[in-house]
C-alpha positions as CSV (number, residue, x, y, z in Angstrom):
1,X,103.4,108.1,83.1
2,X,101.7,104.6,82.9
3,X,98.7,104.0,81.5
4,X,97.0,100.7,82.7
5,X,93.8,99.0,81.3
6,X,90.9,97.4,83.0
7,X,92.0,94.1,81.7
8,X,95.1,94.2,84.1
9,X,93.5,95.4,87.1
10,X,94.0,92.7,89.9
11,X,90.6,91.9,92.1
12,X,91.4,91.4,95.1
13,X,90.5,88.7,97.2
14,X,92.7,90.5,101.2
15,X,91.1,93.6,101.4
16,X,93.1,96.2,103.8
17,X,91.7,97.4,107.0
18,X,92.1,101.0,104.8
19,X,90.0,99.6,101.9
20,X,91.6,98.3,98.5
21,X,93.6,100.3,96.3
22,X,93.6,100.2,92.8
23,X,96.5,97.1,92.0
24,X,97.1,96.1,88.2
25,X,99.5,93.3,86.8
26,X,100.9,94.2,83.4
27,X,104.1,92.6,81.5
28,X,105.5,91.5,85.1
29,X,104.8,94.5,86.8
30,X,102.9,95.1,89.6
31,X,100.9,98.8,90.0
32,X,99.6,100.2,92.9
33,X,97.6,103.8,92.8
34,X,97.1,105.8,95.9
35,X,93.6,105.1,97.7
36,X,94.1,107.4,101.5
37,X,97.3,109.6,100.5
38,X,100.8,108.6,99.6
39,X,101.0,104.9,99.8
40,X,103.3,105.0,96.2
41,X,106.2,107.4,98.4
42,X,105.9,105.3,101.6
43,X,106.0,102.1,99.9
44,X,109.5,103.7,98.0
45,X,110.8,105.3,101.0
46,X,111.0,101.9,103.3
47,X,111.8,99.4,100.9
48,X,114.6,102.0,99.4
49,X,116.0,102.4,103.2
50,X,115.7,98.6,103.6
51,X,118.6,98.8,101.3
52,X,120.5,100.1,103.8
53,X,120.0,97.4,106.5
54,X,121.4,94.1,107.0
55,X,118.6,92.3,104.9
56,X,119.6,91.0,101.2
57,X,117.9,92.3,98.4
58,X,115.9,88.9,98.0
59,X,114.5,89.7,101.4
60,X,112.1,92.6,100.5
61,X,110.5,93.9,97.2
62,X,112.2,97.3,95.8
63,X,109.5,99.8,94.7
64,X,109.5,102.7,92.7
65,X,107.2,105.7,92.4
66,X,105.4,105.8,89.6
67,X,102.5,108.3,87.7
68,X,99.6,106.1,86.5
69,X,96.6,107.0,83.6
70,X,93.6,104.7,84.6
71,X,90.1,105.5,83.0
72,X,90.7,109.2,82.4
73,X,92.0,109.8,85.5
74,X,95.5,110.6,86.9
75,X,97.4,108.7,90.1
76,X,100.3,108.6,91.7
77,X,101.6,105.5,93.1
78,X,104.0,102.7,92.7
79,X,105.7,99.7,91.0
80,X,107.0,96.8,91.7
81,X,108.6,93.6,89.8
82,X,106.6,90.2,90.5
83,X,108.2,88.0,93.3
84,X,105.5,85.7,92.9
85,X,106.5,84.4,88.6
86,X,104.0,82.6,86.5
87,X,103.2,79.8,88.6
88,X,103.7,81.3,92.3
89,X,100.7,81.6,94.6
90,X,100.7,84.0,97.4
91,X,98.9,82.7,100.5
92,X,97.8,84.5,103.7
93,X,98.3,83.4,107.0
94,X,94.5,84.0,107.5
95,X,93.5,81.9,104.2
96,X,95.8,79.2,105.7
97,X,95.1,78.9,108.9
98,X,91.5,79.1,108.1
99,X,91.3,76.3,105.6
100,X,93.1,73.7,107.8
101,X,90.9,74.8,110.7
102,X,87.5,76.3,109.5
103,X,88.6,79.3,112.4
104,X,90.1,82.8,112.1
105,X,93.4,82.4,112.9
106,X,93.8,86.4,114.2
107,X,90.7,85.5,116.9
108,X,92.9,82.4,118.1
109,X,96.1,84.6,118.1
110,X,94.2,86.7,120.6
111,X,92.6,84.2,122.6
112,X,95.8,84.0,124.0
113,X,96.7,86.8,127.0
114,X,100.4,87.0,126.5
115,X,102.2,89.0,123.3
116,X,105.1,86.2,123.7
117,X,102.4,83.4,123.6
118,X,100.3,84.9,120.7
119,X,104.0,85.4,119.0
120,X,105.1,81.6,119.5
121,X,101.3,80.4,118.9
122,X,101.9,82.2,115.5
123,X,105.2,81.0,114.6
124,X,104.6,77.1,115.8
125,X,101.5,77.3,113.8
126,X,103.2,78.3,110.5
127,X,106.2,76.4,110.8
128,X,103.5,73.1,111.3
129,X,100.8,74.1,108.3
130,X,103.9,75.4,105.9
131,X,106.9,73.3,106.7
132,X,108.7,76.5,106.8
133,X,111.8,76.7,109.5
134,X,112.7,79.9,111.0
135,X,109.7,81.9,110.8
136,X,110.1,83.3,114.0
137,X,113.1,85.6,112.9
138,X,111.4,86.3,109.6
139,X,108.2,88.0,112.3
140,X,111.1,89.4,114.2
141,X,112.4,91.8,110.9
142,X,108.7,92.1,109.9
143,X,107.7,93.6,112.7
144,X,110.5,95.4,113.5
145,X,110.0,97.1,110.0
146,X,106.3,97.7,111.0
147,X,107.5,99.5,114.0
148,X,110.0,101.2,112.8
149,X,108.4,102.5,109.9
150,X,104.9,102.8,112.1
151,X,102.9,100.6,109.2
152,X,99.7,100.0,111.3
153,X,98.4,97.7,108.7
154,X,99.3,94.3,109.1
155,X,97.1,92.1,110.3
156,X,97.1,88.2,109.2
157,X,95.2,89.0,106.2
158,X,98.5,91.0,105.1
159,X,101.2,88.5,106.0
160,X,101.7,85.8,103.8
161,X,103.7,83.1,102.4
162,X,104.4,81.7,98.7
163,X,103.1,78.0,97.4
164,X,105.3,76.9,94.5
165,X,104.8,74.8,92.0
166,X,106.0,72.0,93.7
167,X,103.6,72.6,96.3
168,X,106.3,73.6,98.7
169,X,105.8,76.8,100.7
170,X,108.3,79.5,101.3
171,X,108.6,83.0,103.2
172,X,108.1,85.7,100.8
173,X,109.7,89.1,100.8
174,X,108.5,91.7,102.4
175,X,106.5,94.1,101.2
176,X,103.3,96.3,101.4
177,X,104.2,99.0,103.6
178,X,101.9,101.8,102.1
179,X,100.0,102.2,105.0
180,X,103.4,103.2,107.0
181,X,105.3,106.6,107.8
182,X,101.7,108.2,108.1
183,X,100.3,108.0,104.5
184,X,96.9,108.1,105.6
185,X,96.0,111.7,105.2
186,X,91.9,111.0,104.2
187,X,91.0,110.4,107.2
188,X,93.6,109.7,110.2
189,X,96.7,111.6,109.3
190,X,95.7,114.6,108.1
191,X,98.7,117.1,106.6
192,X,97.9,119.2,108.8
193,X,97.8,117.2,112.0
194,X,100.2,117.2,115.1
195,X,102.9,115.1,113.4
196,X,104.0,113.8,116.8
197,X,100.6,113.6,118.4
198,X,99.7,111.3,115.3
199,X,102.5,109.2,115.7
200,X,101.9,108.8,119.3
201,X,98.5,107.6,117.7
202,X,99.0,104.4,115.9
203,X,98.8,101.4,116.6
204,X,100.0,97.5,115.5
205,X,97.5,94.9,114.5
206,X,99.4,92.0,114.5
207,X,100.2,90.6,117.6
208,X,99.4,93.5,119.6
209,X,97.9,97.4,119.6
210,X,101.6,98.5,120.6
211,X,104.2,98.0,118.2
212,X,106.8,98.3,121.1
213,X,105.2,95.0,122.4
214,X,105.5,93.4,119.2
215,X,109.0,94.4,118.9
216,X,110.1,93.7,122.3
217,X,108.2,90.1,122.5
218,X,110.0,88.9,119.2
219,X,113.1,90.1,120.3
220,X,112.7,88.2,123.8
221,X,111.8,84.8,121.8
222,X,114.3,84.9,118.8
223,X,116.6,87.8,119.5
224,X,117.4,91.3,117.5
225,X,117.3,90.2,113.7
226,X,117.4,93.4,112.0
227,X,119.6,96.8,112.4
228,X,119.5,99.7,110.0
229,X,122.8,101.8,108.5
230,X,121.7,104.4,106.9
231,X,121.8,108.3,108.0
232,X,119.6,111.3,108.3
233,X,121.6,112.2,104.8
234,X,120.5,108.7,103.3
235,X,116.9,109.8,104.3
236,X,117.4,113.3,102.8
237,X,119.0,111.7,99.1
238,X,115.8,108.8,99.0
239,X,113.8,111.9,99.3
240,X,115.2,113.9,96.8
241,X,115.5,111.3,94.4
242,X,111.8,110.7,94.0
243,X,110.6,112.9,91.1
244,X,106.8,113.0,91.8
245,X,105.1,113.7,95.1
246,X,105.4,117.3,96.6
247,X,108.1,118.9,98.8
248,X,105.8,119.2,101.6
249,X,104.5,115.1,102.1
250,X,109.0,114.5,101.5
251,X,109.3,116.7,104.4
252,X,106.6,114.7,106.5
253,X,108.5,111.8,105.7
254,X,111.4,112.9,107.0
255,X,110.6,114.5,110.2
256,X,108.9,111.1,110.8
257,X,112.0,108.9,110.6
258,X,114.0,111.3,112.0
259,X,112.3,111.2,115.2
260,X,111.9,106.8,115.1
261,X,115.5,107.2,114.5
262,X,116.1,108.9,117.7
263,X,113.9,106.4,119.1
264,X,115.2,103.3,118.3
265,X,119.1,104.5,117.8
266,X,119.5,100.4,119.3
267,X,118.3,99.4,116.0
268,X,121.4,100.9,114.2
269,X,124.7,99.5,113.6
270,X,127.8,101.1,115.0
271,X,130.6,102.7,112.7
């Protein structure tokens, strides 16, 4: 167990669609504590299956689960290294798009009546503020990730790229997937909710309310950029592995990706 001080706690200036979790930065670590239900396991789970995908390890950020002491009080949550380093600034696409502009760029996004046209608006736009190439395939593993993993939280305010200090911009890994596989048991996932009525329930944010839009309009514009290897065993050993959070959220988990594996078998590589 952790314990983290109020001096390290990270204000946030995004704030979720869920609300803000409790985030702390201490000695190059970043800390997240659960806010709706088991954010600190989904955010382990993905980027640990990630692993097993034809993405590098720069591509996303690895997190662990992790026990946290804040204020006399107990959590369980997650860890992460910094991608960002001392001088790195993270930058949404909404903060960017909104200080060249003085407009939200989500409302312009879906001004447009076409997923493919809110897709390239999207791309074009970030490619011109950024300088960035090829941030069209970087949406297409995004939100194939999303859908995959049925994170219903990423809106433009949770996509974002890294300034350097040379003022030069860059994709950044990716990362914040706690509001994935579920994790929302508070209020709109309860534990004991229809798992597949609940799936059948959420929806993208991004560049459409159906993730199978997203998917498919990405794929149409820059092709199939990402395709998983790992097995119903591989699930069942990322699941054991993780020491803290209860049999009964791990089996959750994996009756979830079981059934978004039999659903997108496309997205895996044949032996």
């Amino acid at each position: 167990m952790i314990e983290l001080l109020s001096k390290n706690l990270y204000i946030q200036e995004r704030q979720s669609s869920k609300g803000n979790q409790l985030k702390w930065k201490q000695d190059g670590i970043w800390y997240k504590a659960d806010y709706t239900g088991y954010e600190g396991i989904s955010e382990y789970v993905v980027s640990r299956l990630m692993t097993l995908s034809n993405l590098h390890t720069e591509e996303f950020v690895l997190y662990e689960t992790e026990q946290i002491h804040y204020k006399n009080k107990d959590y369980l949550g997650c860890k992460s290294r910094d991608f960002l380093g001392e001088s790195g600034q993270l930058i949404t696409l909404e903060r960017l798009y909104r200080k060249q502009y003085g407009s939200s760029f989500y409302e312009e996004v879906y001004h447009l009546s076409s997923v493919e046209d809110r897709a390239k608006f999207l791309v074009d736009t970030v490619e011109k503020l950024t300088g960035i190439s090829g941030f069209g395939e970087y949406l297409c593993k995004l939100l194939t990730i999303d859908g995959f993993f049925l994170n219903e939280d990423r809106h433009l305010h949770n996509i974002a790229v890294v300034l350097d200090k040379n003022r030069q911009y860059r994709v950044c890994p990716f990362f914040d997937q706690g509001a994935a596989l579920l994790s929302d048991t508070s209020l709109d996932y309860p534990m004991d909710g229809d798992i597949y009525e609940m799936m059948d329930s959420v929806h993208s944010k991004t560049i459409s309310q159906c993730f199978e839009e997203q998917m498919e309009a990405v794929s149409n514009l820059w092709g199939d950029k990402l395709r998983f290897s790992f097995s119903k065993s591989d699930v069942r050993n990322v699941l054991e592995e993780e020491a803290f959070y209860p049999d009964v959220v791990k089996k959750r988990i994996e009756t979830i990706i079981y059934e978004q594996m039999r659903k997108y078998v496309y997205l895996f590589e044949k032996s």
